[in-house]
C-alpha positions in Angstrom: 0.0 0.0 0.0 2.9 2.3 0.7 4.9 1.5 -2.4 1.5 2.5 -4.2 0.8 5.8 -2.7 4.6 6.8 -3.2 4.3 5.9 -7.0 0.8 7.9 -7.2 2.7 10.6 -5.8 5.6 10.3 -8.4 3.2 10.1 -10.8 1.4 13.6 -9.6 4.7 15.2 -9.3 5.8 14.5 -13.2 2.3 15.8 -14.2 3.1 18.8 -13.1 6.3 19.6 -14.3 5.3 18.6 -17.7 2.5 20.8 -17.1 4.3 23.8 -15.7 7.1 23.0 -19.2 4.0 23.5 -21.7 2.2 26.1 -20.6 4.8 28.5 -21.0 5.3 27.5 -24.5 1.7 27.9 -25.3 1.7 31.1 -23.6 4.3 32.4 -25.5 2.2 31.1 -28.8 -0.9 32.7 -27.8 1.0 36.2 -27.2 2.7 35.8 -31.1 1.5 33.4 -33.3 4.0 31.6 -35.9 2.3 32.5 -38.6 2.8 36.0 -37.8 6.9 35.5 -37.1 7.1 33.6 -40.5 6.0 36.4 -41.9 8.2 38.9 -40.2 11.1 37.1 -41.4 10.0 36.3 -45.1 9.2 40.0 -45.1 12.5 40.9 -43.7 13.9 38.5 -46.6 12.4 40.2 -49.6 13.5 43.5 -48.3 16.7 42.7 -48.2 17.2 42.0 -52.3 19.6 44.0 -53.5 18.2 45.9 -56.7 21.2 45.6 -58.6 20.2 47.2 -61.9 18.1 50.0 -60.7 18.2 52.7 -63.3 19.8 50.5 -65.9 17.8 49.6 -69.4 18.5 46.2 -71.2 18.1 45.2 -74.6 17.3 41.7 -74.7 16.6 39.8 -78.2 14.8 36.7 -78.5 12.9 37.6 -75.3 9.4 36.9 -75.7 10.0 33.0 -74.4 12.3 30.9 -73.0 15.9 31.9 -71.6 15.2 35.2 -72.9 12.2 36.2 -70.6 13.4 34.4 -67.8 16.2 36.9 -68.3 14.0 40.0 -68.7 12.2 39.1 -65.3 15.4 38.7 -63.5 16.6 41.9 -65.1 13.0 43.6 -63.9 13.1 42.2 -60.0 16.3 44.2 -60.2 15.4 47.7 -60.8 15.8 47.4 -65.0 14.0 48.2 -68.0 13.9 46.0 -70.6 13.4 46.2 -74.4 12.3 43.1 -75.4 13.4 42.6 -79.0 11.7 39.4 -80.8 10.6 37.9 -84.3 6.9 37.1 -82.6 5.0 39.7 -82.8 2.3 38.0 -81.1 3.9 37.1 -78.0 5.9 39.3 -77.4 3.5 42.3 -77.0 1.8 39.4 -74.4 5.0 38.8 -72.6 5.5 42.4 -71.6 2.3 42.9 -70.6 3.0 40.1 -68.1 5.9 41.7 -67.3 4.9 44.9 -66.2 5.3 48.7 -67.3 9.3 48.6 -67.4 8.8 46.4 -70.2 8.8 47.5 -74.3 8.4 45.2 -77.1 9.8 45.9 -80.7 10.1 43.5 -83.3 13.0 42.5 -84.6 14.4 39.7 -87.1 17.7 39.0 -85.6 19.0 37.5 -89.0 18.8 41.0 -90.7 21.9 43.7 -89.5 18.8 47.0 -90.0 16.6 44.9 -87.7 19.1 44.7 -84.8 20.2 48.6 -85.6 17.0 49.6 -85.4 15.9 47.4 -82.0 19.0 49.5 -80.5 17.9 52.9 -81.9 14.4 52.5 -80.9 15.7 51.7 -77.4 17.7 54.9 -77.2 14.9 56.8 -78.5 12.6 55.4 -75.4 15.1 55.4 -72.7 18.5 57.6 -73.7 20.6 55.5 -73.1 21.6 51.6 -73.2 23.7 49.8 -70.3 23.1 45.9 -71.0 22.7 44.0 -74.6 21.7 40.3 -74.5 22.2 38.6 -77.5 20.0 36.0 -76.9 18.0 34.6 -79.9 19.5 31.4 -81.1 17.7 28.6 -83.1 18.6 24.9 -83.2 18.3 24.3 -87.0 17.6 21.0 -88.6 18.3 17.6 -87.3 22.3 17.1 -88.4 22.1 14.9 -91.2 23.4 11.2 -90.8 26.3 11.9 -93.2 28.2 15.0 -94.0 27.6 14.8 -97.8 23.8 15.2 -97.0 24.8 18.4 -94.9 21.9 21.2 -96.2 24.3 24.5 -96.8 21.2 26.6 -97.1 19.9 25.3 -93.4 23.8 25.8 -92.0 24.0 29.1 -93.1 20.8 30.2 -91.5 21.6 28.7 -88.1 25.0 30.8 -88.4 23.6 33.8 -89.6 20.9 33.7 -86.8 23.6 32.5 -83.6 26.7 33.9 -84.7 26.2 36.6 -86.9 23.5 38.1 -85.5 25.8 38.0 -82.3 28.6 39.9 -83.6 25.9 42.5 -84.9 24.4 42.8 -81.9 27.8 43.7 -80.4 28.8 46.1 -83.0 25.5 48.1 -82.6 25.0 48.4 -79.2 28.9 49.4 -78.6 28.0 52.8 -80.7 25.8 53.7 -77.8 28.3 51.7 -74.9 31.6 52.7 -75.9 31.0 56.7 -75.2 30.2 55.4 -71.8 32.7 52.7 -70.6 31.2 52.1 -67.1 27.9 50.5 -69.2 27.9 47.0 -68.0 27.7 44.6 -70.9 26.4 41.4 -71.5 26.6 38.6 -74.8 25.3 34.9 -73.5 26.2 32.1 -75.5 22.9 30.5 -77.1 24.0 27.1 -75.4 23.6 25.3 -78.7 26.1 22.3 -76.7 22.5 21.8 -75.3 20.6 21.5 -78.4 20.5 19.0 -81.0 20.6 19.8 -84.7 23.2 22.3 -86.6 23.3 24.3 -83.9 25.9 21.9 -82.5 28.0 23.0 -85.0 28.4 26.5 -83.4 29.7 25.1 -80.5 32.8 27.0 -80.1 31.7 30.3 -81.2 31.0 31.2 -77.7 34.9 32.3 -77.8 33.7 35.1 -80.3 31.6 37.1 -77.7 32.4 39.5 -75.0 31.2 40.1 -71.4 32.2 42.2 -69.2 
């Protein structure tokens, strides 16, 4: 009988210090939810972005899909404007509508030297300037023929004009309004063609032809 009551006892006595550890805690939740600290600290977070383009406008071709307006929303979250010049004049007027005000659209056929000029002029017309070009349009081609002999010339010029050439164009256009103001951040992506299949394999190494800096 003795052995029982001291056991009760124990038993009463652990009760209440479990008791006495939890209401603290839900004390403590009751006076500040977690809902409301999660969102003190995700707030916190998003403040704490850096903008790191504010006031800088990008010219970005090929953007209306893709790498290219993945690239024009990072740009934006960052304080840019973008120019977003593509060949789909359907969706890109869309994309930069989804986008927001700080983005324009003019269309522009990459594989033609005037196109590009123009995208560039058009962008200093709107915006006075130009800190950031983006060469970005790039197709894949055809599927590379099974044997060299069967190579189309007509198909491999095209994917060259449009990845490489167009490129070097863009580079040569944008430095008239860049090189009067060398601080202008620049920028000339590879069209990662090692990812594609088709001719655009071809231009592998061209790459090595394009500045950033």
């Amino acid at each position: 009988m003795l052995r029982l009551l001291i056991r009760s006892c124990r038993s009463e006595s652990a009760n209440r210090r479990i008791t006495n550890a939890v209401l603290p805690l839900a004390q403590i939740r009751q006076r500040r939810p977690l809902s409301s600290a999660s969102t003190d600290v995700n707030t916190a977070t998003t403040a704490a972005v850096p903008r790191r383009l504010e006031g800088k406008v990008a010219l970005i071709t090929g953007g209306a899909s893709g790498l290219g307006k993945a690239t024009a929303q990072e740009f934006i979250q960052h304080g840019a404007r973008v120019v977003i010049a593509d060949i789909n004049t359907q969706l890109g007027p869309q994309v930069c509508h989804q986008l927001g005000p700080e983005a324009q659209f003019v269309a522009c056929d990459v594989s033609s030297e005037a196109q590009i000029a123009e995208a560039v002029n058009l962008t200093l017309a709107r915006h006075g300037k130009l800190d950031i070009m983006c060469n970005n349009a790039g197709i894949a081609g055809s599927p590379f023929p099974p044997s060299i002999i069967d190579l189309d010339l007509n198909e491999f010029d095209r994917v060259m004009r449009i990845n490489v050439r167009a490129t070097i164009a863009g580079i040569k256009h944008a430095g008239r309004a860049m090189i009067p103001r060398p601080q202008a951040p620049y920028c000339a992506p590879p069209v990662l063609a090692g990812l594609w299949v088709g001719l655009a394999r071809i231009h592998t190494p061209s790459p090595n032809l394009q500045y950033q800096g």
